[in-house]
C-alpha positions in Angstrom: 27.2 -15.6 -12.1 30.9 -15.4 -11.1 33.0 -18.1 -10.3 33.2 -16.0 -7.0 29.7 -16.6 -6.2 29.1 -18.9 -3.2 27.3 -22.7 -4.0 23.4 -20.8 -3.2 23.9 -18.1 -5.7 25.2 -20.3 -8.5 22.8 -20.6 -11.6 20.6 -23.8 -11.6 22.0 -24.5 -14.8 25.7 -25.1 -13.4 24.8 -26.5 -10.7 22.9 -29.3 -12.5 25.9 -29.6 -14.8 27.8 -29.9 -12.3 25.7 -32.7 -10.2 25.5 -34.7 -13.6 29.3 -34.9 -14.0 29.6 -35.7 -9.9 31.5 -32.4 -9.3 28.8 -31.9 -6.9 26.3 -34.3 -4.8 22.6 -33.4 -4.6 22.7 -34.1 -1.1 25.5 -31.6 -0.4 23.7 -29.0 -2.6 20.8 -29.9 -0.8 22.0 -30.2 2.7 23.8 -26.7 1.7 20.6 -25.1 1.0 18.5 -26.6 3.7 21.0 -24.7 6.3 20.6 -21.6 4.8 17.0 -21.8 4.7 17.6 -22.3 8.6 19.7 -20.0 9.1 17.9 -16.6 7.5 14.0 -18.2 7.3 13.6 -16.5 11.0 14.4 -12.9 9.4 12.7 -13.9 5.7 9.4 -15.9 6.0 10.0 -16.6 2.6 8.7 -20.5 3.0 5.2 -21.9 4.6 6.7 -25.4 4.8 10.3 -26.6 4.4 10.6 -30.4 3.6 13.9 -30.9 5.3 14.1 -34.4 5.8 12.2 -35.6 2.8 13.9 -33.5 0.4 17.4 -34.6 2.0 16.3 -38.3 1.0 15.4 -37.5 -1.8 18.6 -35.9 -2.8 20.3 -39.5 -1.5 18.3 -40.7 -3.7 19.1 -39.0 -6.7 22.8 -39.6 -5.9 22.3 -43.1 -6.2 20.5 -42.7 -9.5 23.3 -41.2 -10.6 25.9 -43.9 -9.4 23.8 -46.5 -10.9 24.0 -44.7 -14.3 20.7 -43.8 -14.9 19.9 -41.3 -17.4 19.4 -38.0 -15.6 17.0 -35.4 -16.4 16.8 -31.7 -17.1 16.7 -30.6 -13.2 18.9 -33.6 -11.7 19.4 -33.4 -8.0 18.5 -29.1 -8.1 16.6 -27.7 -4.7 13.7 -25.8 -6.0 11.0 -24.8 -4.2 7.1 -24.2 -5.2 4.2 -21.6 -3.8 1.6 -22.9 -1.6 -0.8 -23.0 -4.4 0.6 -26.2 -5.6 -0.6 -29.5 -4.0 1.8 -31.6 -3.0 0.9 -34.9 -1.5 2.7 -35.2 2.2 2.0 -31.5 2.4 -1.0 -29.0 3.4 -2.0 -26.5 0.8 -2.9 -23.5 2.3 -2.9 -20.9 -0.3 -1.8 -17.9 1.7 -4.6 -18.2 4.3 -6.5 -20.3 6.3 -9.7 -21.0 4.2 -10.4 -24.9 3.3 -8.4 -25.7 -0.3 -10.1 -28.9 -1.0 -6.7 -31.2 -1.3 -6.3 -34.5 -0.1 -3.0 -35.2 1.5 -2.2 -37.6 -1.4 -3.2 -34.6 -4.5 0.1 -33.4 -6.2 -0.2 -30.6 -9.0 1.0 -31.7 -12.2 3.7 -28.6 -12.1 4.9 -30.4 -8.8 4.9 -33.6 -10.4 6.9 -32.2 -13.7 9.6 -30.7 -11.6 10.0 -33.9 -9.9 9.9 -35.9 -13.1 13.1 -33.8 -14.0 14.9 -34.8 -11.3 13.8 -31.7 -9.2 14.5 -31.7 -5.5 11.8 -29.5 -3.9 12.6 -28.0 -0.6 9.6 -26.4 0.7 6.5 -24.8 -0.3 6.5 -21.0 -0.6 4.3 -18.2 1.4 1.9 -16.0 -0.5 -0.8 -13.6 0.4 -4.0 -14.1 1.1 -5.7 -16.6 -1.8 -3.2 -14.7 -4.3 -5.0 -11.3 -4.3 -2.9 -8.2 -2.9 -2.7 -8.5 1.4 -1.0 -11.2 3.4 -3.2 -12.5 6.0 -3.2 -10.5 8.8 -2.0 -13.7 11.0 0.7 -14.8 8.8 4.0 -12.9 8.6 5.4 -11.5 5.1 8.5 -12.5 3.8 10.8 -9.3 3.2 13.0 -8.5 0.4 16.3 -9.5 0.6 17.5 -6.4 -1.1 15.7 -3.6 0.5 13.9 -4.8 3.9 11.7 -1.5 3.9 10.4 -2.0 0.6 7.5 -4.4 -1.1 8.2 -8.0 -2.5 5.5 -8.0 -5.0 2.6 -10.1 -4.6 1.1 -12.6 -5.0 4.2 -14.5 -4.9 6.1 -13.0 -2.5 7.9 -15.9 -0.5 9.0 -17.6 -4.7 10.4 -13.9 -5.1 12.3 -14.0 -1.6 13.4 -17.6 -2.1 15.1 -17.6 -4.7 16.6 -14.1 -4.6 18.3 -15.1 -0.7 19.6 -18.5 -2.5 17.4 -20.3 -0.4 16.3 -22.2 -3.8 17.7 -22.1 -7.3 14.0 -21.3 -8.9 11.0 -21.5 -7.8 7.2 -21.8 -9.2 5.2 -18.5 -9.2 1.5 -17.8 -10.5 0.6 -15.1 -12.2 -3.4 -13.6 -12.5 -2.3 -9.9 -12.4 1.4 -9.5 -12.1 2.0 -12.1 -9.6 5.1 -13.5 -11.2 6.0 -10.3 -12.3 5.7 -7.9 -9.2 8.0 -10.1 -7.1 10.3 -10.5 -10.2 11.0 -6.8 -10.0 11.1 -6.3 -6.7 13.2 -9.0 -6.1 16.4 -8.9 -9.3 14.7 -12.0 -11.2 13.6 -13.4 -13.8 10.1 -14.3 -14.1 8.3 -16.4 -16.8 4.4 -16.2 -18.0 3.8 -18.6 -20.0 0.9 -18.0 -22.5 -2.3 -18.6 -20.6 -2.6 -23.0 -20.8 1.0 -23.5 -21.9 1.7 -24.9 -18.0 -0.8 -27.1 -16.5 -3.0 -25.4 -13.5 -4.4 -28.7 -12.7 -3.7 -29.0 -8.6 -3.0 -25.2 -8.1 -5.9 -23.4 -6.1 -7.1 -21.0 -8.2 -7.7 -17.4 -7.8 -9.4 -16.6 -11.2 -9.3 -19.5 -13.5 -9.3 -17.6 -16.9 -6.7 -14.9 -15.4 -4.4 -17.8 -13.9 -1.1 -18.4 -15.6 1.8 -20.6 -14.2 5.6 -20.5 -14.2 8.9 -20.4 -13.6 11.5 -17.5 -11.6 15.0 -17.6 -11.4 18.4 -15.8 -11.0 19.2 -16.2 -15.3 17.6 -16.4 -18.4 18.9 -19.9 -18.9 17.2 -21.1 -15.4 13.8 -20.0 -15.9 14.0 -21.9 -19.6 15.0 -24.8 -18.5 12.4 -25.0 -15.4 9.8 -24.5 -18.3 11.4 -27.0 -20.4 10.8 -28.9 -17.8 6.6 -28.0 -16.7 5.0 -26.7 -20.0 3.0 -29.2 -22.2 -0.7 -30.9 -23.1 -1.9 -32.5 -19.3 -4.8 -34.8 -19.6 -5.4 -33.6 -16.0 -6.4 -30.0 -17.4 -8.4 -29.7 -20.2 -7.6 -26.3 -20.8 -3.6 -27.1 -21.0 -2.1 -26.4 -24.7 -1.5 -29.2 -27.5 0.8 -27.3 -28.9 4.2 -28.8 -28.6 6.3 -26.5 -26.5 9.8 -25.6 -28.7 13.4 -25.7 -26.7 13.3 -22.9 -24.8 16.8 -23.8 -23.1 18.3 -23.7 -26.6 17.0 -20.5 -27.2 18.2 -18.6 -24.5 21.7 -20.3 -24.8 21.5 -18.9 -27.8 20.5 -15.5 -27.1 20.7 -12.4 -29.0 19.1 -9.4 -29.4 20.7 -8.8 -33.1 17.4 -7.7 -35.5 15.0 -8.4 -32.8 12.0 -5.7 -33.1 10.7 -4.8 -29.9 8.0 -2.3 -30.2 7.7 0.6 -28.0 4.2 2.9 -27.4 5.7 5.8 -25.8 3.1 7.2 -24.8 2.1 4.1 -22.7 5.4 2.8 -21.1 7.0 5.9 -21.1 4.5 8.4 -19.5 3.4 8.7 -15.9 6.5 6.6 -14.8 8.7 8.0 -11.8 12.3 9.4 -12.5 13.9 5.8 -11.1 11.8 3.7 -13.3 11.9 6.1 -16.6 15.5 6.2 -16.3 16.0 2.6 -15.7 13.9 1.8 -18.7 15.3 4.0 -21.3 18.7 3.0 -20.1 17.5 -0.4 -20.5 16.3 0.0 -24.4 19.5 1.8 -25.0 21.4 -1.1 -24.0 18.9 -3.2 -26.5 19.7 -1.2 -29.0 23.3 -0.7 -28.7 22.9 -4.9 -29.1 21.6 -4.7 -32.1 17.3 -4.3 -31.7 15.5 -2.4 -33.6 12.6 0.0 -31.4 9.8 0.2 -33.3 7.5 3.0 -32.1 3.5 1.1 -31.9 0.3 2.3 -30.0 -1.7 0.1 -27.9 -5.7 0.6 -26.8 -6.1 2.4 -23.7 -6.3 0.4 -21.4 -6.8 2.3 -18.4 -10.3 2.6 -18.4 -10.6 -1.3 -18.5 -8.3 -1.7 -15.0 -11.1 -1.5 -12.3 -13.2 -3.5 -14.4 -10.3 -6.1 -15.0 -10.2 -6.3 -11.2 -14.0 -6.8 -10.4 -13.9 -9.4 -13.4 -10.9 -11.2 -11.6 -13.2 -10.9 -8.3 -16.0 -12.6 -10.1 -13.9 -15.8 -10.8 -12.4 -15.6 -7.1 -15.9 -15.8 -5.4 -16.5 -19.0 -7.9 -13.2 -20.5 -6.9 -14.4 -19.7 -3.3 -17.5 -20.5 -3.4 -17.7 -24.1 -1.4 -16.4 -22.1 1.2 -17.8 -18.3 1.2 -20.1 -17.3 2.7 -20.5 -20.3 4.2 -17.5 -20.0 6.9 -16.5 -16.9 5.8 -14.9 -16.3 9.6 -12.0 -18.4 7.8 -11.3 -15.2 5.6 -9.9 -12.0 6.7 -11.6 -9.1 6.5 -9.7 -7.8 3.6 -10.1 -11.0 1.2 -13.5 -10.7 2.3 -14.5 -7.6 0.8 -12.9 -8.5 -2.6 -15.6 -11.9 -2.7 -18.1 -9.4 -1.5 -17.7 -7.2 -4.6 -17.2 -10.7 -6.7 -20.9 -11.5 -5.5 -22.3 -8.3 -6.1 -20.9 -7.8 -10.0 -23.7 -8.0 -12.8 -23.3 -10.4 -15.4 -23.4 -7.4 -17.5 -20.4 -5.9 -16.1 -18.3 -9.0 -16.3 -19.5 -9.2 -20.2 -18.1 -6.0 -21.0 -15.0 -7.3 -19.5 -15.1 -10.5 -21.4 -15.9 -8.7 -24.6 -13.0 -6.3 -24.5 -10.2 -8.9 -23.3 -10.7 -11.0 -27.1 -10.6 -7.2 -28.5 -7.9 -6.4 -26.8 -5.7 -10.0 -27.9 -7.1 -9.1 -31.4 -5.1 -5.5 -31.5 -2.2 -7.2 -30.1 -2.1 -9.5 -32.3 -2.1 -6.9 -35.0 0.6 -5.2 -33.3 2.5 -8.3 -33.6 2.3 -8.6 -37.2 5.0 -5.8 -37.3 7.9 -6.4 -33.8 8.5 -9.9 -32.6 8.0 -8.2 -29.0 6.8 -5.4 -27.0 8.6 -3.9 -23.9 6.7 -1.8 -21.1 7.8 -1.4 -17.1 6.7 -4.0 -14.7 5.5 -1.2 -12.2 5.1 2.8 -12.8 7.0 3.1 -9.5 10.3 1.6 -7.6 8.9 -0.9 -5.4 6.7 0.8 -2.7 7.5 1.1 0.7 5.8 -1.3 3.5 4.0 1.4 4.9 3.5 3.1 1.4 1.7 -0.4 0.1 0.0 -1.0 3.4 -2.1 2.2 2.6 -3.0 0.9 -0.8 -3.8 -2.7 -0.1 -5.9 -1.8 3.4 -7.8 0.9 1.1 -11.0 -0.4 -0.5 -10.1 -3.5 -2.7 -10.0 -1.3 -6.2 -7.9 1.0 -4.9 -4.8 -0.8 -6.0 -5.9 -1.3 -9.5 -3.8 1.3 -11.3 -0.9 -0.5 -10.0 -1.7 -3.2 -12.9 -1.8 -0.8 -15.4 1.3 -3.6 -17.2 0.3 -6.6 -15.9 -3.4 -7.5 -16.0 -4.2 -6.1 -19.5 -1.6 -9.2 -20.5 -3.0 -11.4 -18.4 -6.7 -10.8 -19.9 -5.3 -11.2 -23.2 -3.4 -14.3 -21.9 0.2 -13.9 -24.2 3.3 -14.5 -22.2 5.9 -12.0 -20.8 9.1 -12.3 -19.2 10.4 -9.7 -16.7 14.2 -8.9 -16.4 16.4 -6.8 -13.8 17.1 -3.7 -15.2 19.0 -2.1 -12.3 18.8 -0.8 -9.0 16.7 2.7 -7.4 18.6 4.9 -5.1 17.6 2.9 -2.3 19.0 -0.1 -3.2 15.6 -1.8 -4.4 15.7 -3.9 -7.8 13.6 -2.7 -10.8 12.1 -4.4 -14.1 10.6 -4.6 -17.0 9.1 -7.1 -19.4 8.9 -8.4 -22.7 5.3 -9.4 -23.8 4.8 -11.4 -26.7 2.1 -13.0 -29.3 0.7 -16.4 -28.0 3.2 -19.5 -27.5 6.5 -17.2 -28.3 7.9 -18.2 -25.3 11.2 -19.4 -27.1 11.6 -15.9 -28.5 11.2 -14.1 -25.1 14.0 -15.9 -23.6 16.2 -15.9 -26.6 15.8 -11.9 -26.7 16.2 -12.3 -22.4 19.3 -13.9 -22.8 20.5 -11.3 -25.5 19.9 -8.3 -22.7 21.1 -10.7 -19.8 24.4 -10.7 -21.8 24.6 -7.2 -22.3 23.5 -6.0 -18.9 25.4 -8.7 -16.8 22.3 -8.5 -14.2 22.9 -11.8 -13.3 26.0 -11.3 -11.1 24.2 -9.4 -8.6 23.1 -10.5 -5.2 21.8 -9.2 -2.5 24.4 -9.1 0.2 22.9 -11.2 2.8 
């Protein structure tokens, strides 16, 4: 950030300061953001509800917390905004499409109910394809990318991505079962959290694949997506499969960021091979800048895990048709064609096929771990490619529904394992369209992704970048 940058691209973190010490109002922040959500949600589609009204009260409200002298909390009086996988009570829950999700108008996801706890305004409710897979529905329209209209957003979050890039919210909530937090991270300049698998509660999010599913946090900085964490991770009584483990000071970390003696382990031959000239630039760029910051690349080899993609896919497909299946077949005319065919393959998988899958994810956690005995991280691309073309991803997602598959050659492998990653900017293509990469660490090292983020936010200075619209 620069003290340039106009009130919707400051941090979250200054502008809570700043609406703790009364330098700002919530309701002017708020009121700010709700106009520019009006004015460039015609050309973005970034939200399927906006809570005007209710999130203007409640930013009066938190105003007059803070006049009574109330202690505030982490997110005081901060428009945020959350993907329409969340309940929220007062809101429908659509989930990208137009299938039943099963909410009652009074259900609120504990994430939601975390971010309000912490003093979070939340503006709206963010559009996403179709249940979270790959396609948009076909009768709902797809945000764009603020920074390169012609090219993807990343899925499944798209409209989080677009949100909070435009500076239509200062983070958003994102979920993640094959790079859904991390495509639109990329694509759109952000940072983008995934927590270890159970470190955020999923209880109230409408689930694509429960044991794929992670949620979390993206922002403009290091520093935001930390404190949004701070403020969701934990044990939930609602969710018997959230963590116990206490979750460390993740804000503290990345304030104190560095790279200095980090070991981030590299397999060349998997992060480094197959890659376009954009990305492979971009990347070794990036782990010179690491290094020149003082980490150490330590060179490591991973398991193969290409041959495992297509059956990582049909295994997500499996738990989709059970997360689907009040509904499908049964009224399957609420589906689109597309998300239909995905169930259908869901249906039709063996329980034998869906072992093997099983089997090799707790291998595949077990060599990490290993790994992980030796670098505190790894690093790898977010995509092989800059961010598709419209028309280039149309082909691929209206193509049978494995066709995308090589696409999560970085992303699903780490959701099957379930450690966290966090993505980072590391530049711009030719075209003007963002690119990432990630971090991916050992279970519950959340604290050291963002301390090590911080350390290459520093050094890069990614986070005074915009797009200019």
């Amino acid at each position: 950030m620069t003290i340039e940058d106009p009130l919707h691209y400051r941090s979250l973190a200054d502008t809570a300061a700043d609406i703790r010490s009364g330098a700002l109002s919530s309701e002017e922040v708020t009121q700010h953001t709700i106009e520019r959500i009006g004015e460039l949600e015609p050309r973005l589609h970034a939200f399927a509800t906006v809570r005007a009204e209710a999130a203007l009260a409640e930013a009066r409200a938190a105003d007059a917390r803070r006049s009574r002298g109330e202690a505030l909390s982490l997110l005081h009086g901060v428009p945020v905004a959350v993907k329409d996988l969340c309940a929220m009570a007062g809101t429908p829950t659509r989930a990208g499409g137009f299938f039943p999700t099963r909410f009652s108008s009074t259900d609120t996801a504990s994430v939601v109910t975390r971010l309000q706890d912490a003093g979070a305004i939340i503006v709206g409710k963010t559009q996403l394809t179709e249940g979270a897979w790959g396609s948009h529905h076909p009768d709902i329209t797809p945000p764009v990318n603020p920074w390169a209209p012609d090219r993807w957003t990343g899925v499944s979050s798209s409209g989080s991505g677009v949100s909070v890039a435009a500076g239509l919210a200062y983070g958003a909530i994102g979920t993640d079962t094959a790079g859904s937090i991390r495509f639109p991270s990329a694509c759109n300049h952000l940072v983008g959290l995934k927590p270890t698998w159970g470190r955020v509660s999923r209880h109230g999010v409408f689930p694509l694949s429960d044991t794929f599913d992670h949620v979390g946090p993206m922002a403009r900085t290091v520093l935001d997506a930390a404190l949004m964490y701070d403020a969701i991770a934990g044990a939930d009584p609602l969710d018997p499969t959230a963590l116990q483990a206490p979750a460390g000071d993740s804000a503290a970390a990345a304030r104190a960021g560095t790279l200095k003696g980090v070991r981030i382990g590299l397999d060349p031959a998997y992060a480094l091979t197959g890659l376009d000239e954009p990305t492979q630039t971009a990347l070794k760029a990036a782990i010179a800048l690491m290094e020149s910051a003082g980490a150490l690349i330590v060179e490591v080899t991973l398991p193969d895990v290409r041959p495992f993609l297509g059956r990582a896919t049909t295994a997500a497909f499996v738990e989709a048709a059970i997360s689907h299946a009040p509904s499908y077949p049964s009224e399957k005319q609420s589906y689109s064609a597309t998300y239909a065919a995905l169930l259908d393959i869901g249906h039709a998988t063996s329980a034998l096929d869906y072992a093997a899958i099983a089997i090799w994810r707790r291998e595949f956690h077990g060599h990490l771990m290993r790994i992980f005995q030796g670098v505190d991280l790894l690093i790898t691309p977010v995509l092989p490619v800059e961010p598709p073309t419209i028309g280039q991803m149309a082909a691929t997602l209206n193509a049978p529904p494995l066709s995308a598959a090589p696409l999560t050659a970085y992303t699903i492998p780490f959701n099957l394992a379930g450690v966290p990653s966090l993505t980072l900017p590391m530049g711009r293509a030719a075209s003007g369209v963002p690119l990432g990469f990630q971090f991916i660490g050992p279970d519950l090292a959340e604290t050291s992704l963002l301390s090590a983020g911080a350390g290459y936010e520093q050094a890069a200075g990614f986070a005074a970048f915009h797009p200019a619209i």
